[in-house]
C-alpha positions as CSV (number, residue, x, y, z in Angstrom):
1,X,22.7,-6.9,-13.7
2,X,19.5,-4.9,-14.1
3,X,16.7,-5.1,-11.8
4,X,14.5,-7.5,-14.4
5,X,17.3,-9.8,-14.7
6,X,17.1,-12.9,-12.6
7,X,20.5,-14.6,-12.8
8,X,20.6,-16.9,-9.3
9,X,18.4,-19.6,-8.2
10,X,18.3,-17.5,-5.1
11,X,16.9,-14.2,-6.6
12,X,13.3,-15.1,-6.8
13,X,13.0,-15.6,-3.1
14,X,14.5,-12.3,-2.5
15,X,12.6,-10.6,-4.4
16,X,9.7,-12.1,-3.3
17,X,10.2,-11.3,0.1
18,X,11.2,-8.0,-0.9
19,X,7.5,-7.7,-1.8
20,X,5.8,-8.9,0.8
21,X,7.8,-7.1,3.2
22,X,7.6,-3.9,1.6
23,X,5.8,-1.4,3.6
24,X,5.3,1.9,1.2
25,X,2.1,1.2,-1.1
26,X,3.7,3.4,-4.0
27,X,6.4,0.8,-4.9
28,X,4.6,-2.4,-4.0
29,X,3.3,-3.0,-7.0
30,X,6.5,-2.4,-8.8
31,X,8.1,-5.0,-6.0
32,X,5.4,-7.9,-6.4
33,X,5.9,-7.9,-10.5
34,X,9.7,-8.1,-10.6
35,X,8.8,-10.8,-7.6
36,X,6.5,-12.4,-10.0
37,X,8.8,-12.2,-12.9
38,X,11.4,-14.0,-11.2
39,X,9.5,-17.1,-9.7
40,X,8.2,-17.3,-13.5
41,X,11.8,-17.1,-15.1
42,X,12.9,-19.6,-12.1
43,X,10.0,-22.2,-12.9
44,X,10.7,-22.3,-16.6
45,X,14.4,-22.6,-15.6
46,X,13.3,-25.9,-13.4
47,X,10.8,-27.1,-16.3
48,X,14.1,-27.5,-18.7
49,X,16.6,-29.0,-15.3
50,X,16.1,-30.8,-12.7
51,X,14.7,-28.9,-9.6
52,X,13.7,-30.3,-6.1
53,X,10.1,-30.6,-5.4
54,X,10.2,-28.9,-2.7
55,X,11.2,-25.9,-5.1
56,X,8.6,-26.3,-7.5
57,X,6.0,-26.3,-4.6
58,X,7.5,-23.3,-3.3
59,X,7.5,-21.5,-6.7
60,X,3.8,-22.4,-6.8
61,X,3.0,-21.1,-3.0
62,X,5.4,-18.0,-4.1
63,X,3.4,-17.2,-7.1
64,X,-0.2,-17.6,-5.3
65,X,0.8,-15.7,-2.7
66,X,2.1,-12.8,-4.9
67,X,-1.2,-12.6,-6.6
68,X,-3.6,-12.8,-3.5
69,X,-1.7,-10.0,-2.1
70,X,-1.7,-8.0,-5.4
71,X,-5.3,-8.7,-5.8
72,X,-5.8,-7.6,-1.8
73,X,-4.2,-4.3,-2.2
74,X,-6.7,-4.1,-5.2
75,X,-9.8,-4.4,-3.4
76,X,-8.1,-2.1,-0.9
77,X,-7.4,0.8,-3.0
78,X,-10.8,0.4,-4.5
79,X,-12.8,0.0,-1.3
């Protein structure tokens, strides 16, 4: 399994936490697009199955998350 391939329900929460948690600015970037890749790839797998809502919201706060922080580290670089 390559790093871009998401092939558990699971995955998308590791990654994700992988990113948040990561601590060297060089590869967070890297980190937060395979995270956002995979809660993407998990919420079109939950559009065609049944999912939980409670996963669905989570996807949702995942991917918000992912792309205030991306956008904080941003401002950060460029302030």
């Amino acid at each position: 399994m390559t790093r871009n391939q998401v092939t558990s329900h699971g995955d998308w929460k590791t990654l994700y936490r992988a990113a948040i948690l990561e601590t060297n600015k060089s590869v967070i970037p890297q980190k937060v697009s395979e995270a956002e890749r995979a809660v993407l790839a998990r919420g079109r797998e939950l559009f065609y199955s049944a999912g939980t809502h409670e996963e669905r919201e989570s996807l949702e706060d995942a991917l918000y998350a992912l792309r205030a922080f991306r956008s904080a580290l941003e401002h950060a670089d460029a302030g």
